[in-house]
N, C-alpha and C positions, 0 to 999 in steps of 0.2 A: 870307928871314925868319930871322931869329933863332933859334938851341935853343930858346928861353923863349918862349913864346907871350904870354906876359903883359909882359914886356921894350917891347911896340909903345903901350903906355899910360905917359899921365903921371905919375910919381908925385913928391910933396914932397920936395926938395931934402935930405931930411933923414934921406930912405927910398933912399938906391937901392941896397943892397944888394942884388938881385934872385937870383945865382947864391943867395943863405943865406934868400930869403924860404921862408916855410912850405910853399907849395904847387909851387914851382919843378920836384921832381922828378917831377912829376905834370899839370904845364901843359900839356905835349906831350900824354899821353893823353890826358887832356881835350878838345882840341883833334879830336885823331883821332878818338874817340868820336863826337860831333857831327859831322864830317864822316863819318862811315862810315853816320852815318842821317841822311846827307842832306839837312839842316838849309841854310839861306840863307846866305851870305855875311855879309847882315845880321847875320840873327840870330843865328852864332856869333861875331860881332863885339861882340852887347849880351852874351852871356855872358860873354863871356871881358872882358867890362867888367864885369863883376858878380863873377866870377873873383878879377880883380885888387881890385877897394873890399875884399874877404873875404880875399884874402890880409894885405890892408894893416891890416884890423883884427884878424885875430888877431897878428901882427909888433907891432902896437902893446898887444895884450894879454898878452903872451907867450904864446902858443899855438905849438901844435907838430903836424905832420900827424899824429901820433900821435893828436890829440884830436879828430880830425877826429869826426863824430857828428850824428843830427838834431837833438839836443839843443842842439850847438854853434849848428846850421844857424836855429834857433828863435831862441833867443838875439839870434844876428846879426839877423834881419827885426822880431821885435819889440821888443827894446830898445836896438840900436844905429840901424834905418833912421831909427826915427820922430824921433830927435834930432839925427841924421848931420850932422859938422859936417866931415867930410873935406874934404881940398882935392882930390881927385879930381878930376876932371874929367866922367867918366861916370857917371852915377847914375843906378840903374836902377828903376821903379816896384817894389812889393814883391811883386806876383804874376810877375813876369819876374824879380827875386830869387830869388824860391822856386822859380822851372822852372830855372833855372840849378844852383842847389846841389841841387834833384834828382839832374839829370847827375851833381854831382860825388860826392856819394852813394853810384849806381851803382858806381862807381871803388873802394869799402868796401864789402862786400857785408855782413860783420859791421855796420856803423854803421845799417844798414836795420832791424836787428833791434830798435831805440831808439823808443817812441813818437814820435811828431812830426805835430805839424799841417804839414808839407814833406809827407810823404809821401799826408796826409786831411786837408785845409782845412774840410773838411765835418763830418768827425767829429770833430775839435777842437772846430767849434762846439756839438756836441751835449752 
């Protein structure tokens, strides 16, 4: 496997800078994180497809792992999923979305401190 854990997905012909993408220095723990809790094959395979669509749109937003955030995390599931015209290949429903950028969350311990319906889908709606 590849350094880049996100590197194993397609992306547009137009995107493959992948060592300068946003999340590159942080694919690996990601990766490891998930596997250290034992998560499926599968399912760290839908993440890290959820992963990369999140990388690829903040690279096209100009975003920087700096800005990483739930607020960012929000953002991405409410107003980029519902219109999503990426050429991705993988796309992930929005509640596998949001369990995903959870994980990646974890990874900022500071960005947990940000309200966000990511971390209370329930208390969002209240």
């Amino acid at each position: 496997m590849s350094s880049n854990p996100l590197s194993i997905y397609s992306r547009p012909a137009t995107n493959n800078e992948l060592p300068e993408s946003p999340l590159s220095s942080i694919a690996q723990a990601y990766l490891d994180a998930l596997r250290a809790q034992q998560y499926s094959e599968h399912t760290v395979d839908r993440y890290l497809g959820v992963l990369d669509h999140f990388d690829h749109w903040m690279g096209v937003n100009g975003l920087r792992l700096e800005d990483i955030g739930a607020t960012m995390g929000d953002r991405f599931v409410r107003s980029h999923l519902p219109t999503c015209s990426c050429s991705l290949k993988l796309h992930a429903s929005v509640g596998e979305s949001r369990a995903a950028l959870r994980h990646l969350l974890k990874l900022f311990p500071d960005s947990l401190s940000e309200p966000s319906s990511l971390a209370d889908p329930i208390a969002a709606e209240l």
